[in-house]
N, C-alpha and C positions, 0 to 999 in steps of 0.2 A: 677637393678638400672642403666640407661645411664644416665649423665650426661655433657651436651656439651657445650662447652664454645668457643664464637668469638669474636677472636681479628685482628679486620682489619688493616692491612698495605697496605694505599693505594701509586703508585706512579703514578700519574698523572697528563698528562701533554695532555691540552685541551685546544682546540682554537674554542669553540664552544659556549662561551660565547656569550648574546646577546645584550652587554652593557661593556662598557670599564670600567675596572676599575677604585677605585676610586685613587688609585695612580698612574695614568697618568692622567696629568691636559696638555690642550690644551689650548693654549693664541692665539687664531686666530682674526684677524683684518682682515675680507674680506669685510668689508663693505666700504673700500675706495673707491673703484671704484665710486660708488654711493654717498658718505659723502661728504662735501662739504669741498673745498680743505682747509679751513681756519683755520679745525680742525687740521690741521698737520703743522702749522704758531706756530714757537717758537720763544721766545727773546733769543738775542745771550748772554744773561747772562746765561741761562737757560743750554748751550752745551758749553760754554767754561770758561777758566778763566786767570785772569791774571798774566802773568809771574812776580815772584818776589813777588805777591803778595799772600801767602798761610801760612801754619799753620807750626808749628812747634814740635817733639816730645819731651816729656819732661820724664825722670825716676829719682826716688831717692827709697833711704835705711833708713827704719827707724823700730819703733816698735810701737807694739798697747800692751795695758796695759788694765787693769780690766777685762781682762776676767774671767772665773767661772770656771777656773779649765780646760778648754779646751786650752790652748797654748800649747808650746811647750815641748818637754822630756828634762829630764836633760842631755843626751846626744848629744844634738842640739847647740854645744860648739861655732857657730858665736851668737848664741843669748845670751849667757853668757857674752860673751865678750862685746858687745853692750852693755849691761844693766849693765856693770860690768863701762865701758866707761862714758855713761851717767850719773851715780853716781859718779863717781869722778870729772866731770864736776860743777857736782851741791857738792861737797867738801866733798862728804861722801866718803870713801874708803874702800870696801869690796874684799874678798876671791873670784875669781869665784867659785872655787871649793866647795862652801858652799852656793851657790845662788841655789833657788827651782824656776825655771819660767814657770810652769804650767800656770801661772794669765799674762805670755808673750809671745806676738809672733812676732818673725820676718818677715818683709815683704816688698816689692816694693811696688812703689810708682809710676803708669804713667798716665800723664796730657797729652792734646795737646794744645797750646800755640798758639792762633789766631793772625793775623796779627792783625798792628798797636795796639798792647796790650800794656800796659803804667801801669807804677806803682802802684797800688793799687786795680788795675782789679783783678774779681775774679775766678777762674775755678774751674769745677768740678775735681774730681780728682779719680783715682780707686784703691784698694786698694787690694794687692793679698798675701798669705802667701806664705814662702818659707820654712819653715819649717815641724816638722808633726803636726801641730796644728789640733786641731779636728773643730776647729770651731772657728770663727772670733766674733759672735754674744755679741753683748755689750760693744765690743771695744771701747777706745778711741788711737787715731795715736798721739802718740808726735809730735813734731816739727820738721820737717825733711826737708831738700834741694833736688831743685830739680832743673837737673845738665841736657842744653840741647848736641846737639851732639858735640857744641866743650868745654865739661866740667867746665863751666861757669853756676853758680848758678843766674834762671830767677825765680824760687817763691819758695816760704817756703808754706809746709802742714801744716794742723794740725785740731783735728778736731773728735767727732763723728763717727762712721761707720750707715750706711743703709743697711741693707741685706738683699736682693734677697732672701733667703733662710733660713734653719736653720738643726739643727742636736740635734734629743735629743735620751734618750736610751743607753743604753750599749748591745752589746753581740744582741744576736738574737734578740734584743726586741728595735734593734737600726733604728732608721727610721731618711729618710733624706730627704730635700726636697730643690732643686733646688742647686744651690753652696752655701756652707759655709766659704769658704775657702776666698770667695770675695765680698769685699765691697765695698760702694761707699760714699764719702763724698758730697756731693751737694754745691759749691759753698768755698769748704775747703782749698782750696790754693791762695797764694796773691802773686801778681805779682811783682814782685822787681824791675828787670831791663826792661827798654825802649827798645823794639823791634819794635818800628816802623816803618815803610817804607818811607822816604823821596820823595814822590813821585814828588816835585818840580824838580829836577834833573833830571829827565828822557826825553832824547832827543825820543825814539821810545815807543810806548806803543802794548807791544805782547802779543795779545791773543791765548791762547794755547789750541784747543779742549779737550774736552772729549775722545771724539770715534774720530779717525783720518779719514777724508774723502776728496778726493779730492775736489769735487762737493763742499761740503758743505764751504769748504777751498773758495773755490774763489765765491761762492754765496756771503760769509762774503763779503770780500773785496770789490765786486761789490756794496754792500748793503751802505757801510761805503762811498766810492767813488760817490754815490748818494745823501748820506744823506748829504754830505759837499761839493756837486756839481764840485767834482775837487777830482786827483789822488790822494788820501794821504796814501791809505792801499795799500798793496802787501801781495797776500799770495806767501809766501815761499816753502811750499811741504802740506801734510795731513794735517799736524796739527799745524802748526804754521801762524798765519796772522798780518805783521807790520804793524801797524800806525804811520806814522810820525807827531809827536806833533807840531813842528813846520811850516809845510803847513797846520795841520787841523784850526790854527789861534782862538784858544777855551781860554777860558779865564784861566785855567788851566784844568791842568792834571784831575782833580777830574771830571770837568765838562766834559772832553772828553770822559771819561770811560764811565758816566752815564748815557751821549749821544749815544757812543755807543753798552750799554748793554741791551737799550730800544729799538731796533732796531729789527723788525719783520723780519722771513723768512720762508723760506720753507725747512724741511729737508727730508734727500732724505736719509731712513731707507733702510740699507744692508738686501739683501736676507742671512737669514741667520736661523738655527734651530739646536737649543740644548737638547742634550739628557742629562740626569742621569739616568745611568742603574741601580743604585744603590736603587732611589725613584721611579722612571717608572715614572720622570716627563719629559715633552716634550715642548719646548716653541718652535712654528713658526711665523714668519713673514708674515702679510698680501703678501708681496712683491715676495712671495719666489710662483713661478713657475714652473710649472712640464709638461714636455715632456708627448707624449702617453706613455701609455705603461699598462700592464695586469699583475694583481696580481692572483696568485691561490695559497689559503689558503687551507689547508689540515687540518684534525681531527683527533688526535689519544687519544687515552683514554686506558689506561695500570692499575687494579685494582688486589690485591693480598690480599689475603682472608684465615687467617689461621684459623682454628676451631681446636677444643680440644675436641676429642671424649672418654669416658672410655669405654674400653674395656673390662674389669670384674675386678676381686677380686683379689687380694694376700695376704694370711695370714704370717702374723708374729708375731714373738714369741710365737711359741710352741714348749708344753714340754710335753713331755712321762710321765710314773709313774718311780720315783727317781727324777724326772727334779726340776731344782729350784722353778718351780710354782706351788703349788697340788689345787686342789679344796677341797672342803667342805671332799668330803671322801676319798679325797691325792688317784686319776684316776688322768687319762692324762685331761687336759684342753688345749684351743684354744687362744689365743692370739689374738690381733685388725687385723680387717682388710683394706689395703691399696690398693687405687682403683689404676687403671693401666691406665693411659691416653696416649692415643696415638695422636699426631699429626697429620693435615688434610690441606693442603694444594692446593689451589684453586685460579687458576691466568684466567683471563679474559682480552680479549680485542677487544675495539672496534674501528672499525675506520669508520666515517660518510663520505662521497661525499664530494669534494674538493667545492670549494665555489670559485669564481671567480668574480674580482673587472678589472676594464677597465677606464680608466681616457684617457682624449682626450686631445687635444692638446691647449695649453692653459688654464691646468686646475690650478686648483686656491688652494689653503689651503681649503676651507670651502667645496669643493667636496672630496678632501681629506677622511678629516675628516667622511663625511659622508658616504662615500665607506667604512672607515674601521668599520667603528659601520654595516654598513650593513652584512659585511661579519662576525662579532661577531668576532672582536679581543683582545686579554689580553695586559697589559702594558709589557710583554716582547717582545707579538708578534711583537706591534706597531715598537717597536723599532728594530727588527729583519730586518724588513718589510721596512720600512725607511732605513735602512742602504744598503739594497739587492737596494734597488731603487735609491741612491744616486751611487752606485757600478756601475750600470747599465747604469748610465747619464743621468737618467728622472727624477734628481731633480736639476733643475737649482738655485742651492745656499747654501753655504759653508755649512756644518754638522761636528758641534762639540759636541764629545761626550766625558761626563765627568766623 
């Protein structure tokens, strides 16, 4: 009787792929050359925004109640105390040491607080345990403050949860799906205090880019300085561009912004290209530009191949005549027999003729792109490959990797 048995342990590492994988995503914009410039015309609402005029972070502490037995342990001694708090509020007076808040759980509370937001405005609001609650599902949030960064109460919660997610199950038969631990109330917090922005006082009105660029810095101010036929913007450095409210002569401040956020231009997109080694995802820039220069892609393939051969028989447990075991007329008998497997160890490798890519001077992303699919590269090659090219100086534009 042979009996053989293969279990492959392969390690393999191949660049002979004829198709990029599908986790390296390529974002190539080559078709500007050719597209008509109009398509890269944005409003300068669209790339900056106004100084002084922005959102605000909001946090508070509070608790959700009705759950099903999923809150927190009796051990979880801030959320005793809380609950223990709140009840004497409302004039009842309990033990912590005798409160069961399984049906409670402790949690923050963060909002973001939009400009000019006024009393009775309403926000969404997100809702996270801090406890070891098991699960948030069916909550309702008591009434809670919420306190922005100079601890100054701007809205009170309260409110329903929504959940993303859910947790049902005990023990191995536990199944989960998405977060439980966080909820969201839709519209659950009210704005208290007046955080508005007085924008009648504003002698300069600053726009502050997104992405900081020179170019696009003084395109602005050129654009604004046209639109009001006379000096009235300065850009300052990358990212900062003044208008002076007082020479733009506008009826106000509101009508100046509007004026000037409706204001077409041209922006002028950084060479620039992102790696994550982590997802093999690759993002380039139409813009981004590459020296000559010659890639050679090599092939190696490394395969390890165990097999399990038996070699024959081994009896065990036999016994003579006296032995513990007799047969029918108590003679010597034979005991089972155990097969004898030996190990078989089988390593291969191959390696294929290097593959060679050549890009010329002034080549572009979208030859790029198409050299490495010809040369059959994987998403670490791509990334390998890029980086040896950037090292090299035949990739004209910054390479950040994440």
């Amino acid at each position: 009787m042979k009996l053989k048995i293969t279990i492959p342990y392969t390690n393999l590492r191949s660049m002979t792929s004829l198709v990029l994988l599908a986790g390296v995503v390529f974002s190539t914009f080559t078709p500007f050359a050719a597209a008509d410039e109009s398509n890269r015309q944005v409003m300068v609402r669209d790339i900056t925004s106004v100084e002084g005029v922005r959102e605000n972070m909001l946090v508070g502490y509070g608790l959700v109640v009705g759950l099903r037995g999923t809150g927190d342990r009796q051990q979880t001694i801030f959320t005793v105390q809380t609950l223990a708090n709140a009840m004497q509020k409302m004039g009842v007076l309990i033990t912590p040491s005798t409160v069961v808040v399984k049906n409670v759980a402790a949690v923050f509370i963060t909002a973001s607080l939009p400009a000019f937001s006024r009393p009775g405005s309403k926000l969404d609001v997100t809702v996270s345990s801090i406890g070891d609650a098991q699960s948030l599902e069916g909550g309702v949030l008591l009434m809670s403050a919420l306190h922005g960064p100079d601890g100054q109460v701007y809205a009170e919660a309260q409110g329903p949860l929504v959940m993303g997610g859910y947790s049902a199950g005990t023990g191995a038969n536990r199944k989960e799906v998405n977060a439980a631990n966080v909820g969201l109330i839709p519209q659950g917090a009210m704005v208290e205090r007046d955080t508005s922005v007085d924008l009648s006082g504003f002698k300069t009105v600053s726009l502050l880019l997104r992405n900081p660029d020179f170019t696009t810095a003084a395109d602005i101010a050129d654009a604004v300085n046209k639109e009001f036929n006379k000096p009235v913007a300065t850009a300052l450095d990358s990212s900062r561009v003044d208008i002076n409210v007082t020479d733009a002569s506008s009826k106000s401040v509101t009508t100046l912004i509007s004026r000037v956020q409706n204001l077409m231009l041209k922006v002028h997109t950084p060479a620039k290209i992102i790696i994550n080694e982590r997802t093999g995802t690759i993002v380039m820039g139409g813009d981004v530009k590459l020296s000559p220069v010659s890639v050679i892609h090599g092939s190696l393939s490394i395969q390890v191949v165990t097999s399990y051969d038996v070699a024959g028989v081994m009896p065990v447990g036999m016994n003579g005549p006296g032995g513990d075991k007799k047969g029918k007329s108590g003679g010597e008998t034979m005991g089972t027999l155990q097969p004898i497997i030996v190990p078989e160890t089988n390593l291969s490798a191959n390696e294929a003729a290097a593959q060679t890519m050549r890009l010329d001077e002034g080549a572009n992303v979208d030859e790029l792109v198409k050299g490495l699919h010809a040369i059959g590269t994987t998403a670490h090659d791509v990334v390998a490959i890029l980086q040896a090219i950037r090292a090299e100086g035949g990739i004209q534009a910054d390479l950040e990797v994440q």
